[in-house]
C-alpha positions as CSV (number, residue, x, y, z in Angstrom):
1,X,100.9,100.4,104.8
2,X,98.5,101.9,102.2
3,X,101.1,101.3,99.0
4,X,105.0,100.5,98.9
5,X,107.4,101.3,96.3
6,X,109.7,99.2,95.0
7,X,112.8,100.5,92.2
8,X,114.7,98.0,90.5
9,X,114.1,95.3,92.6
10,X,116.2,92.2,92.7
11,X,113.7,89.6,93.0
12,X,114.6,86.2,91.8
13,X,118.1,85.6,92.6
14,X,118.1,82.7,90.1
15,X,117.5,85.0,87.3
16,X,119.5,88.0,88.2
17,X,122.4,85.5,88.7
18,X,122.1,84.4,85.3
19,X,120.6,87.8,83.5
20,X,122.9,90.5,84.4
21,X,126.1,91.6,83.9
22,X,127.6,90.7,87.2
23,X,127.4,86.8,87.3
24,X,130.5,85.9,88.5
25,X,130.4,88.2,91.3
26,X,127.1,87.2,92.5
27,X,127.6,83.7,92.3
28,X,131.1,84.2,93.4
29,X,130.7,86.6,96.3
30,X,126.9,86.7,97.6
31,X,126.4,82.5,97.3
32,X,128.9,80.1,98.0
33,X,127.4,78.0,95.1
34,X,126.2,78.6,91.5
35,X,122.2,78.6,91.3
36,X,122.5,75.2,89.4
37,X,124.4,73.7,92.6
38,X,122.2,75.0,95.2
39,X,118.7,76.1,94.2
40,X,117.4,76.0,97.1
41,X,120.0,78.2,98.7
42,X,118.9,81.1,96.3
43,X,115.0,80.7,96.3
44,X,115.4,81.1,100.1
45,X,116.8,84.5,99.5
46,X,114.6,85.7,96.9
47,X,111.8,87.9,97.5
48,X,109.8,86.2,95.0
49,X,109.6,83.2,97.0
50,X,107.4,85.5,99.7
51,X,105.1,87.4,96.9
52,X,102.0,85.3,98.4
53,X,102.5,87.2,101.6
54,X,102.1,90.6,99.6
55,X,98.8,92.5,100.3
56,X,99.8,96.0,99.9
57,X,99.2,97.5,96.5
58,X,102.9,98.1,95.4
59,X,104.5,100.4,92.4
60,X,107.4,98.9,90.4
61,X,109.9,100.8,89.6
62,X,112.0,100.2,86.4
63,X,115.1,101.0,85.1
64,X,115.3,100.3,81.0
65,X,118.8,100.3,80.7
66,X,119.9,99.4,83.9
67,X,122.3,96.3,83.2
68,X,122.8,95.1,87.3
69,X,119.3,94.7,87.6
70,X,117.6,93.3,84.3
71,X,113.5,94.4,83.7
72,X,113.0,90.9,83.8
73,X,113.3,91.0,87.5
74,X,110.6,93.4,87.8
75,X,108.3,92.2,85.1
76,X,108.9,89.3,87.4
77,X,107.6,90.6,90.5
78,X,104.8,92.7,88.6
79,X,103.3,89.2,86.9
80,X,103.6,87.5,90.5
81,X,101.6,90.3,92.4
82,X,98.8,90.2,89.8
């Protein structure tokens, strides 16, 4: 690909688990454990644990007020590809 696109990404599910305004669901529905109990479990599913394999320049996408998916899960992603 010459660029990708990514809008309001969930990256770390560490951090969204614990940053947005859905907590219980996440930990409750998504994971059978909370990210405290199995961290491995949710570093395995996040897409920042794969950023090293990113060569395609890639856009981020933000949402300011977007409450599901914090900015801190893009500023995330955005630090990581740098």
């Amino acid at each position: 690909f010459k660029a990708a696109a990514v809008q309001k990404p969930v990256i770390n599910w560490t951090s969204q688990t614990l940053n947005s305004d859905i907590p219980t669901t996440v930990a409750g529905y998504w994971f059978e454990k909370k990210p405290w109990e199995d961290p491995q479990g949710y570093w395995a599913r996040s897409p920042l644990s794969l950023v090293g394999n990113v060569e395609t320049p890639t856009l981020v996408v933000v949402g300011e007020k977007d409450y599901r998916t914090p900015v801190s899960e893009s500023e995330q992603y955005y630090t990581a590809l740098q």
